[in-house]
Every structure is written in structure tokens, then in C-alpha cells.
C-alpha atoms as an extended CHARMM CRD file, in Angstrom:
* protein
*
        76  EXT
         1         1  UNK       CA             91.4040000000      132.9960000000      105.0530000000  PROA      1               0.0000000000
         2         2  UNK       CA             92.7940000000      129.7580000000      104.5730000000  PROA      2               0.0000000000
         3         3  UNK       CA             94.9080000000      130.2130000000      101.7780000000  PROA      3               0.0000000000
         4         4  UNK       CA             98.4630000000      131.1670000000      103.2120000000  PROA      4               0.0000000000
         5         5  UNK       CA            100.8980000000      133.1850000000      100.9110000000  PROA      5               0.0000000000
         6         6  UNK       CA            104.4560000000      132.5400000000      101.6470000000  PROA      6               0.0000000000
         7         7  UNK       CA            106.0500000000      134.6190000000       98.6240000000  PROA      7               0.0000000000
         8         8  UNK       CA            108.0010000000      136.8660000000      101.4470000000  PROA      8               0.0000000000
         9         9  UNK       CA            109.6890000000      133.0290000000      102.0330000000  PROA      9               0.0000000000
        10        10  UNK       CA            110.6550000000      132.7370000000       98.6700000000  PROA      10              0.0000000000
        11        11  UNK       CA            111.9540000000      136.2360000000       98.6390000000  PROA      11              0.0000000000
        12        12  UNK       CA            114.2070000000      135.8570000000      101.0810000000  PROA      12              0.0000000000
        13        13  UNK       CA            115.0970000000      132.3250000000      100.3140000000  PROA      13              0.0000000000
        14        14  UNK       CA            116.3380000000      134.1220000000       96.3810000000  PROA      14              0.0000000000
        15        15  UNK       CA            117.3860000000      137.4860000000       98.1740000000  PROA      15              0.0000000000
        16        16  UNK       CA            114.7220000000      139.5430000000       95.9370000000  PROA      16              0.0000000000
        17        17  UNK       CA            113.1170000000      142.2760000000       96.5060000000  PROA      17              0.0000000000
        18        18  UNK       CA            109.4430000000      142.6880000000       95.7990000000  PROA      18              0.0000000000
        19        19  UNK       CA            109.9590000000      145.3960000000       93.2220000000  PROA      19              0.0000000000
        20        20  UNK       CA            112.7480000000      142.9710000000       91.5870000000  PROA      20              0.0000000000
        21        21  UNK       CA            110.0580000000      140.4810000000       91.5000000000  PROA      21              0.0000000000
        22        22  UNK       CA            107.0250000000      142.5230000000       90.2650000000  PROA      22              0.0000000000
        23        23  UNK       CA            109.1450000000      143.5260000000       87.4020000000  PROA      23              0.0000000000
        24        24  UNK       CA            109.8310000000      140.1170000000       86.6420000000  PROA      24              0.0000000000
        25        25  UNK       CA            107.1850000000      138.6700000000       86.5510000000  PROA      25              0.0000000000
        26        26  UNK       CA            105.2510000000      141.7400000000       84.7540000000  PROA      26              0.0000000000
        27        27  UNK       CA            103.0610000000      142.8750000000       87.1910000000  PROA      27              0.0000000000
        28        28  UNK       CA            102.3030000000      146.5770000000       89.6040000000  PROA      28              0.0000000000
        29        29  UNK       CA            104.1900000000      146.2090000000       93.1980000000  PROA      29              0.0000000000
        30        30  UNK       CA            100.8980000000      146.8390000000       94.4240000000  PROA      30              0.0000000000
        31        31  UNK       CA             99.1850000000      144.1180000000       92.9620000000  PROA      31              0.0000000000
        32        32  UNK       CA            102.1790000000      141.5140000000       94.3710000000  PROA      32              0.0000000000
        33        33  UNK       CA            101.6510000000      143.2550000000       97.5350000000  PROA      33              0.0000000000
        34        34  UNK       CA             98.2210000000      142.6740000000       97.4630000000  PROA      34              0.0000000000
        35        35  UNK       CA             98.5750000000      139.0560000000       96.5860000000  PROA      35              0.0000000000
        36        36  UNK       CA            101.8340000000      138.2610000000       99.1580000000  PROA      36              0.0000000000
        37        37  UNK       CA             99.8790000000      139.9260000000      102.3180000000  PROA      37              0.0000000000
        38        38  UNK       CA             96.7030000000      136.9830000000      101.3130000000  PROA      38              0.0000000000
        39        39  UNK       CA             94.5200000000      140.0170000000      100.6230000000  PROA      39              0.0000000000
        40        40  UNK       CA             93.5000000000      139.0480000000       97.0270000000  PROA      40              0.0000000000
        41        41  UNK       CA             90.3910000000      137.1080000000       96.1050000000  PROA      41              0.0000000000
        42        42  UNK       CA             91.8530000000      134.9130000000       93.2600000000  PROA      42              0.0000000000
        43        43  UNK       CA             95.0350000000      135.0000000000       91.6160000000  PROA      43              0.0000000000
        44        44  UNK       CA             95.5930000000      133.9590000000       87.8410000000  PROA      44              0.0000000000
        45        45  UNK       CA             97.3320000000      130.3420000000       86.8360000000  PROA      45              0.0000000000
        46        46  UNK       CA             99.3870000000      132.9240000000       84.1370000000  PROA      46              0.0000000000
        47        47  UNK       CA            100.5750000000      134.6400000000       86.8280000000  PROA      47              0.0000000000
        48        48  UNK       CA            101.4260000000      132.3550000000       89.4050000000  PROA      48              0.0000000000
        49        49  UNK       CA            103.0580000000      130.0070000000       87.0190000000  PROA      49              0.0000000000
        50        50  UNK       CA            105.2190000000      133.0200000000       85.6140000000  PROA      50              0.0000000000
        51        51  UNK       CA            105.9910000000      133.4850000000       89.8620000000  PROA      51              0.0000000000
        52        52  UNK       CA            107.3310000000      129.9980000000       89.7810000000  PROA      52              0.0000000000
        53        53  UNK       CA            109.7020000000      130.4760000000       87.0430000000  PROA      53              0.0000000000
        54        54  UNK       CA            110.7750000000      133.3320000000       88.1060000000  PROA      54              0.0000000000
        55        55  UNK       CA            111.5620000000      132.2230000000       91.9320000000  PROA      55              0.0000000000
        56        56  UNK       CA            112.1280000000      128.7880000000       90.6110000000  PROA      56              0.0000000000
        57        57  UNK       CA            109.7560000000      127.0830000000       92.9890000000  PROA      57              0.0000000000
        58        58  UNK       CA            106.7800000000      124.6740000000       93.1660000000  PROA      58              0.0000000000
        59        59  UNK       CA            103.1400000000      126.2080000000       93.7110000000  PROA      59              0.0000000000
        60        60  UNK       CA            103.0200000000      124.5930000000       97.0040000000  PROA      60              0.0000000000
        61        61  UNK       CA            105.7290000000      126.6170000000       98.0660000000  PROA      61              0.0000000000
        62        62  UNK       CA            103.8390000000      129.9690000000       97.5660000000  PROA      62              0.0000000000
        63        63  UNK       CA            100.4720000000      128.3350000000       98.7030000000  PROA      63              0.0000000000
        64        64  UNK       CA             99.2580000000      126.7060000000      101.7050000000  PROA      64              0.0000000000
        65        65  UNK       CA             96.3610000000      125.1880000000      103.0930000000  PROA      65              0.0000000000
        66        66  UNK       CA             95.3830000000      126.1730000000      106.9180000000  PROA      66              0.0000000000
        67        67  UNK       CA             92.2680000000      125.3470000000      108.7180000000  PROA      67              0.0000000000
        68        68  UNK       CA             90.3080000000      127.9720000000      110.0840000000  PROA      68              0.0000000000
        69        69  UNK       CA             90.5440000000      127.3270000000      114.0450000000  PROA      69              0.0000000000
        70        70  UNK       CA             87.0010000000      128.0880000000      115.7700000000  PROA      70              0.0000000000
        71        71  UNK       CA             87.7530000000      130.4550000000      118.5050000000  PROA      71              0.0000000000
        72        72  UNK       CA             86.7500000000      129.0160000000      121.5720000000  PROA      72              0.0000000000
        73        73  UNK       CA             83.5950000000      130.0360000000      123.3330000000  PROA      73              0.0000000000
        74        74  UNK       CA             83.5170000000      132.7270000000      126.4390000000  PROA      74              0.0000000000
        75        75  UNK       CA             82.4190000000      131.3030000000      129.7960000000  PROA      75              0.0000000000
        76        76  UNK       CA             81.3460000000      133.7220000000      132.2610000000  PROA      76              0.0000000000
């Protein structure tokens, strides 16, 4: 995908612990898991802007843009 999830950055940049963090910001430790390992499909402007406050960060430092690199062909 090419929507990179750095909250484990932030995490350790504040010292917090996911569970820390899911309380916070009022949602399951599975569902931040399933958002910080860039397995979710979408992820609500609520909840990322209540991530922000709580990490005190920018989007942009939770979310980044990566091209998708073609993998090169095999020559026999």
C-alpha cells in the first residue's frame, strides 16, 4: 500500500505504549494495531485528529506517501 503508518515513531518519540495510547485516544488496542501495522482500509478524520492531540504531532507525521516500486521483470 502506499500509505505508510509511522505511529510506532511517534510512540517511541513520546515513550507510549500502544495500550497507553488506545486508551487515550478512545479506541480497542486492536483497532490501533490494525491501523499502526497499515492494515486498515480508511481511518476516520475524528480519530486521527484525536491521535494528533494526543501525541502532539502533525498528520504528516503519522502518514506518508510511498510509491509503489514495480518489481523488475525476470530474464531467463
Amino acid at each position: 500500500m502506499p500509505i505508510a503508518v509511522d505511529i510506532d515513531v511517534m510512540l517511541a518519540k513520546r515513550k507510549m505504549s500502544v495500550g497507553e495510547l488506545a486508551e487515550r485516544v478512545g479506541i480497542t488496542p486492536a483497532n490501533l494495531a490494525v491501523l499502526k501495522n497499515g492494515r486498515a482500509k480508511a481511518v476516520r478524520f475524528s480519530t486521527l485528529a484525536a491521535l494528533c492531540e494526543v501525541l502532539e504531532c502533525q498528520p504528516g507525521d503519522l502518514l506518508r506517501w510511498e510509491a509503489d516500486v514495480p518489481a523488475e521483470p525476470v530474464v531467463p
